[in-house]
N, C-alpha and C positions, 0 to 999 in steps of 0.2 A: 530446595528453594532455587540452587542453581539452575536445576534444570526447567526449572517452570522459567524462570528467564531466560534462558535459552530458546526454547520453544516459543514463548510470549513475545519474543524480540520476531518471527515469523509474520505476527499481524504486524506489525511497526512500523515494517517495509512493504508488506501487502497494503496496509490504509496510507502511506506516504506518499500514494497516488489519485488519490481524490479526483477524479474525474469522470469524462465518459467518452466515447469513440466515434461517436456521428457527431461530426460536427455541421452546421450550417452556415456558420462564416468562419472568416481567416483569425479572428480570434473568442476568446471566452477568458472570462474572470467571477470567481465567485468567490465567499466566503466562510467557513467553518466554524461553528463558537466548539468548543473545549470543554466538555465536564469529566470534574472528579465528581461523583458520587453527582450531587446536586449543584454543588459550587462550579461555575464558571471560573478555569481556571488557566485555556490558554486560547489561541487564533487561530487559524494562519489561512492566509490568501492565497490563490493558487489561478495561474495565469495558463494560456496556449497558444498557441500560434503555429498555423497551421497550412503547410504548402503541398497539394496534394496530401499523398500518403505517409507524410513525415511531420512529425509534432513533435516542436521542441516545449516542454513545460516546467514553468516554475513553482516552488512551493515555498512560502516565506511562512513560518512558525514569529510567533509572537507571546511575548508575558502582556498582563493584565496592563503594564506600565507603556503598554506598543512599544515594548523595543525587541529587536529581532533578535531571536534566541540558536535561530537552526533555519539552513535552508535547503532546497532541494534543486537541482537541473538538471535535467533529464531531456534526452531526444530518442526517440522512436519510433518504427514505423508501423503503420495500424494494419496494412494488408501485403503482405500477410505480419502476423503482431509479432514483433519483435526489437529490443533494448537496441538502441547503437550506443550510447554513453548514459552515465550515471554520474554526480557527485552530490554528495550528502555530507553535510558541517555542522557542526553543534559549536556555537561561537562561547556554549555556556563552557566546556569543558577540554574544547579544543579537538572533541574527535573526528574524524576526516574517511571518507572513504571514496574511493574512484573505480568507474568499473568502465571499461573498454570490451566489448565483443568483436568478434574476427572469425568467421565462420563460427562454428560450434563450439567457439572457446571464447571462455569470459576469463578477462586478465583482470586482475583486485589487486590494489594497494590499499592499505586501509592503518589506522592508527584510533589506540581509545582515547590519548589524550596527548595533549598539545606537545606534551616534555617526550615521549613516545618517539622513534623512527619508525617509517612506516615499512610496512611488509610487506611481501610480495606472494601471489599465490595465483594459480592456474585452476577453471572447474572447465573440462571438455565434457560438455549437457549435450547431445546433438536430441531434440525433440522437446529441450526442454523452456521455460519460459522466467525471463526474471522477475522475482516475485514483486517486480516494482513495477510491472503493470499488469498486476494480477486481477486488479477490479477491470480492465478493458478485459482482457479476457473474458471475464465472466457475464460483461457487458455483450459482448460477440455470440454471446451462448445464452443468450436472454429467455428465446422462443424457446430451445431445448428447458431451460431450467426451470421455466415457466410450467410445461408441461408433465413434472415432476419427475425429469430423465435426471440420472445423477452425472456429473461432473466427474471424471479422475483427469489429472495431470499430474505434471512435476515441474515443481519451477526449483532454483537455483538461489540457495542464502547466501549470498556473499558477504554477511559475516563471518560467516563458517566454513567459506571456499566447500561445499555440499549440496546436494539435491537433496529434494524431501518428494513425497508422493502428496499429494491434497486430493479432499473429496469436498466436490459445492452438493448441497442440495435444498430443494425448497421445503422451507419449513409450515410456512404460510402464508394469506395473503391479510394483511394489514394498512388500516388509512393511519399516515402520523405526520403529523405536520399539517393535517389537512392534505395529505398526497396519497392515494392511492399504492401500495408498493408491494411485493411479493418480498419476502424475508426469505434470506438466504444463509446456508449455514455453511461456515469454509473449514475444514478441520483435518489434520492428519491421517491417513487411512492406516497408522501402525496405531495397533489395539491397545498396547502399552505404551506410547505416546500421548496414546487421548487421556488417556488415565491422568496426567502430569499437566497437561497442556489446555491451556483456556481457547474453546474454540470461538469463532468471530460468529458475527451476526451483521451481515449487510443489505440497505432496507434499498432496495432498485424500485425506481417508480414503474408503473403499468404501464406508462404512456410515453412515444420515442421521447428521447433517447435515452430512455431509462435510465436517468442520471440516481448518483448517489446520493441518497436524500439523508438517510442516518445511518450510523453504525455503533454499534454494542462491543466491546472485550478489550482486547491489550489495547492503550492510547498507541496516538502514532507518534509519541516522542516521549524521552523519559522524562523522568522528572531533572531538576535539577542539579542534583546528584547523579545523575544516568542509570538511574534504578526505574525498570518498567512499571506504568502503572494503569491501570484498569479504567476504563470510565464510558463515556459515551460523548457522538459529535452529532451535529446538525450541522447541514448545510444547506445558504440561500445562494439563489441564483438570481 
């Protein structure tokens, strides 16, 4: 069970980036609903702003009661894609992480809970990407993954101060929401990983800017308790 949350915690930070990488104006805002199973069970709004090649973007999580539960700030640049800062708070539980890049090294301090000091740890990635904007990526690789080329990379858990290998491929093309999308599958390339590990399902529409329209497997926030839980998101634009 550890280790399925461990792995499971990989989509959390891969979908905690909800967006897309062509932009048209200097900002964007949309919205996400939240399901467990069938139940609508959380939000979150997710903002950009955008100066040239560097986008600073928010992510505000929400309970049913709209109060803010977890939020996300992030800045990065699109060309070539790459993290300059990270922070992520869980205001339920008090957990906290910050991530700072500097050439090929990402410096983490990060804490699980409020009563906690926080830690310090170093990942030197030189080619690799933070898995916190791992759906632009995937967005940048559109055409390829549209034409059934598969995806390898490595991006960077800074939970776990680690790299992991990922493989994207297309699974299918699919209308949901009434949108047109190619279904894409993101999962571990160790064979004995997948075996443990819940792999994602993320639904790219056909038409620019192939925005994130749905996604299937680990939610992008835990539950209340900080225990991962499964479900499915839609998002309006």
């Amino acid at each position: 069970m550890q280790t399925h949350k461990f792995f499971g915690f990989l989509a959390v930070i891969i979908i905690s980036c909800f967006g897309f990488s062509c932009f048209a104006q200097s900002t964007v805002n949309y919205t996400t609903r939240i399901m467990v199973g069938d139940k609508h069970t959380y939000a979150s709004e997710s903002a950009f702003s955008v100066q040239g090649d560097m986008v600073n973007r928010t992510v505000s999580y929400y309970d049913l009661a709209k109060k803010l539960i977890r939020k996300e700030t992030s800045q990065y640049k699109t060309r070539p894609l790459e993290l300059v800062s990270l922070k992520l708070e869980d205001y339920r539980t008090g957990s906290l992480q910050t991530v700072q890049k500097q050439g090929n090294v990402y410096n983490i301090k990060q804490r699980k809970t409020s009563s906690e000091s926080m830690s310090e740890s170093t990942v030197n990635a030189p080619g690799a990407i933070s898995a916190s904007v791992m759906v632009q990526f995937l967005q940048q690789r559109y055409d390829a993954l549209a034409q059934g080329k598969e995806q390898k990379f490595e991006i960077v858990v800074a939970s776990r101060s680690m790299t992991v290998e990922m493989l994207a491929t297309k699974e299918r093309t699919e209308t949901i929401h009434g949108v047109p999308c190619i279904v894409v599958k993101s999962e571990l390339t160790s064979m004995i990983y997948r075996a443990l590990a819940e792999p994602s399902y993320l639904y790219f529409e056909q038409a620019a800017p192939h925005r994130l329209i749905h996604y299937k497997g680990i939610l992008p926030l835990p539950d209340d308790k900080g225990s991962q839980i499964s479900g499915t998101t839609a998002s309006s634009y």
